[in-house]
N, C-alpha and C positions, 0 to 999 in steps of 0.2 A: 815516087819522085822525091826525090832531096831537094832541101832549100837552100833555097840561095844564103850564102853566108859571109859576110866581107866584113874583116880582118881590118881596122883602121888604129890612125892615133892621130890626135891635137897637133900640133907643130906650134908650137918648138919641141915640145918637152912633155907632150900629153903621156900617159898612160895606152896598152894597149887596148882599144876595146873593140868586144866585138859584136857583130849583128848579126840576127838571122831575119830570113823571111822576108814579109813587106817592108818591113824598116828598113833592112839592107839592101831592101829598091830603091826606097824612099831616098835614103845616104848618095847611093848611086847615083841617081836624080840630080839630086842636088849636086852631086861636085860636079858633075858634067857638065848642068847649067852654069855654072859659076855666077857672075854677078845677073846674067839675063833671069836667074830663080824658075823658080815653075810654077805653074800653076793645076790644078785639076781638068783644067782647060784642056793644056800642050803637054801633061802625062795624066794619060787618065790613070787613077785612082779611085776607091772608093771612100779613103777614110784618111788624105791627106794632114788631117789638123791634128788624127790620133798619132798618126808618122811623127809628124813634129814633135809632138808634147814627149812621144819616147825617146826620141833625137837627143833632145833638151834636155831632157833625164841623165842621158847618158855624157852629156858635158856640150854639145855642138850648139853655138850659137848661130841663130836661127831667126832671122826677120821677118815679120809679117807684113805687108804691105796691102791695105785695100786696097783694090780700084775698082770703078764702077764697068759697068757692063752695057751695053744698050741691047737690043731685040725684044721679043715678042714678051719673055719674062725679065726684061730689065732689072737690073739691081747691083751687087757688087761681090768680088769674089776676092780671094787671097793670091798673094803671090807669096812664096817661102824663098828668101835668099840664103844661100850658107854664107856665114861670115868665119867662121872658123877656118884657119887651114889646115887639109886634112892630107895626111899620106896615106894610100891604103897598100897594107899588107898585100894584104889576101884577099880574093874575090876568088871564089868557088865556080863561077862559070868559065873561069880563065886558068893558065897552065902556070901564068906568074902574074904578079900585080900589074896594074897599068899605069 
């Protein structure tokens, strides 16, 4: 099986970069959500915060937002927002960008 691989850049004026695998789900994730973000919650994930921190690496600004949680293990989770705008090239599950 091939990985998924999506083709993006910064806007205005980023560079091309690109992502493979869970990142470029992660990327994917994120623009889709746009400001609503995501969480581990509403895209399961196993390793959303490792997502991020390569994200961030690779230039996308990227918000963390706690918020708490109620039930049975109460506590607090993350939410990731993109703040960058992103264009993307190329997404490999698709015939052209979206």
């Amino acid at each position: 099986m091939k990985k998924l691989t999506i083709t993006a850049r910064i806007l205005p004026d980023g560079a091309t970069i690109t992502v493979i695998g869970r990142d470029a789900w992660a990327l994917r994730n994120l623009v889709r959500a746009g400001a609503a973000g995501c969480t581990s919650i509403d895209h399961p994930g196993p390793r959303w915060s490792h997502y991020v921190f390569k994200l961030r690496g690779f230039g996308f600004l990227i918000d963390t937002i706690n918020e708490n949680h109620g039930g049975p293990f109460a506590g607090t989770h993350a939410r990731y927002v993109l703040r960058s705008a992103v264009q993307i090239l190329r997404d490999s599950d698709k015939q052209e960008a979206a």
